[in-house]
C-alpha positions in Angstrom: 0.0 0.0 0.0 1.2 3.2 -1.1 0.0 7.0 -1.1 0.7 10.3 -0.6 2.9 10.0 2.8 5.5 7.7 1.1 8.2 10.0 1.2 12.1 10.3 1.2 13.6 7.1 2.0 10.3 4.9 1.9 9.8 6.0 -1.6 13.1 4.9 -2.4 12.2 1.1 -1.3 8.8 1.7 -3.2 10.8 2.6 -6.6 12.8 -0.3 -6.3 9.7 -2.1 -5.7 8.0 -1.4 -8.9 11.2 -1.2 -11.0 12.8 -4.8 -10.0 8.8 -6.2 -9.8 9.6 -7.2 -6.4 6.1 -6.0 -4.8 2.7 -4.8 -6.4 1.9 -1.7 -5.4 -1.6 -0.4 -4.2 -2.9 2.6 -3.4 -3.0 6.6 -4.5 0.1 8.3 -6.0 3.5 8.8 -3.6 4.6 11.7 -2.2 8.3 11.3 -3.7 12.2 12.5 -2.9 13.7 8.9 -3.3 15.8 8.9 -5.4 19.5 10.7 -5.0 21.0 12.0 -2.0 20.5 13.5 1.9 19.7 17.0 1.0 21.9 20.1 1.5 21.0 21.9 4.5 22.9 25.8 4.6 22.9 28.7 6.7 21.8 31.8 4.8 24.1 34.5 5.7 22.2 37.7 6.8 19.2 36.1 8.6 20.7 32.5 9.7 17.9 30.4 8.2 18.4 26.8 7.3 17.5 26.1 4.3 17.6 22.5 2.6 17.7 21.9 -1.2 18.0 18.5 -2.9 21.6 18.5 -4.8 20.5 15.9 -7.3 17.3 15.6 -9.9 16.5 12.2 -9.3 14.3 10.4 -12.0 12.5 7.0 -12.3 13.3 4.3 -15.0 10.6 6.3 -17.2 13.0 9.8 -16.8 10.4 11.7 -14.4 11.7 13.6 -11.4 10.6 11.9 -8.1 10.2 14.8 -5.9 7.8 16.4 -8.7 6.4 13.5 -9.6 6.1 10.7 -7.0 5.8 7.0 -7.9 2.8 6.3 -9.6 1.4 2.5 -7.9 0.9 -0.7 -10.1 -2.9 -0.2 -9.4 -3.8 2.8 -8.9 -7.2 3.7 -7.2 -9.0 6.9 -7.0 -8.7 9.2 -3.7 -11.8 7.9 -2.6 -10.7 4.0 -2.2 -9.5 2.9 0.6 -6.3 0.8 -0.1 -6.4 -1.5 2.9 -10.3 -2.4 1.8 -9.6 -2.8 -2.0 -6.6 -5.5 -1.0 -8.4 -7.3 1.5 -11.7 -7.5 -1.1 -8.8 -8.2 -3.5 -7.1 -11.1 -1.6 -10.8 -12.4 -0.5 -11.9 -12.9 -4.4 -9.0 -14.0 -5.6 -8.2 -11.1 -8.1 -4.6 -10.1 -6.6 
């Protein structure tokens, strides 16, 4: 099950996931930021805020941009589905 809140690290098991074919995923579309490197967190000179910026564009296998984009599920269900009911009727009927 996948949706908005996979982020950062967890998106980066999910994109392995669906590029390898090592899971199905379910659910809405991923929040993104998996792909590359820790971000780079600076000082700004005058007023001392921390500011983080990812140094890398990280893409999928299809060449779109994770943070922008997210990872877009192997079935993907409408915002009004609940992912944990459509597997379990899933499971229960035999169609996943």
């Amino acid at each position: 099950m996948v949706g908005p809140r996979v982020y950062s690290s967890s998106e980066a098991f999910v994109n392995f996931c669906k590029d390898s074919g090592f899971a199905t995923l379910v659910g809405h579309q991923t929040g993104g930021d998996g792909i590359g490197f820790d971000p780079i967190v600076l000082s700004m000179p005058n007023s001392g805020i921390m500011v983080a910026y990812s140094t890398i564009y990280g893409m999928d296998q299809f060449g779109q941009n994770s943070e922008e984009f997210g990872t877009t599920p192997d079935i993907l269900l409408d915002n009004d589905t609940n992912a944990f009911e459509y597997i379990m009727n899933a499971i229960k009927d035999g169609s996943l």
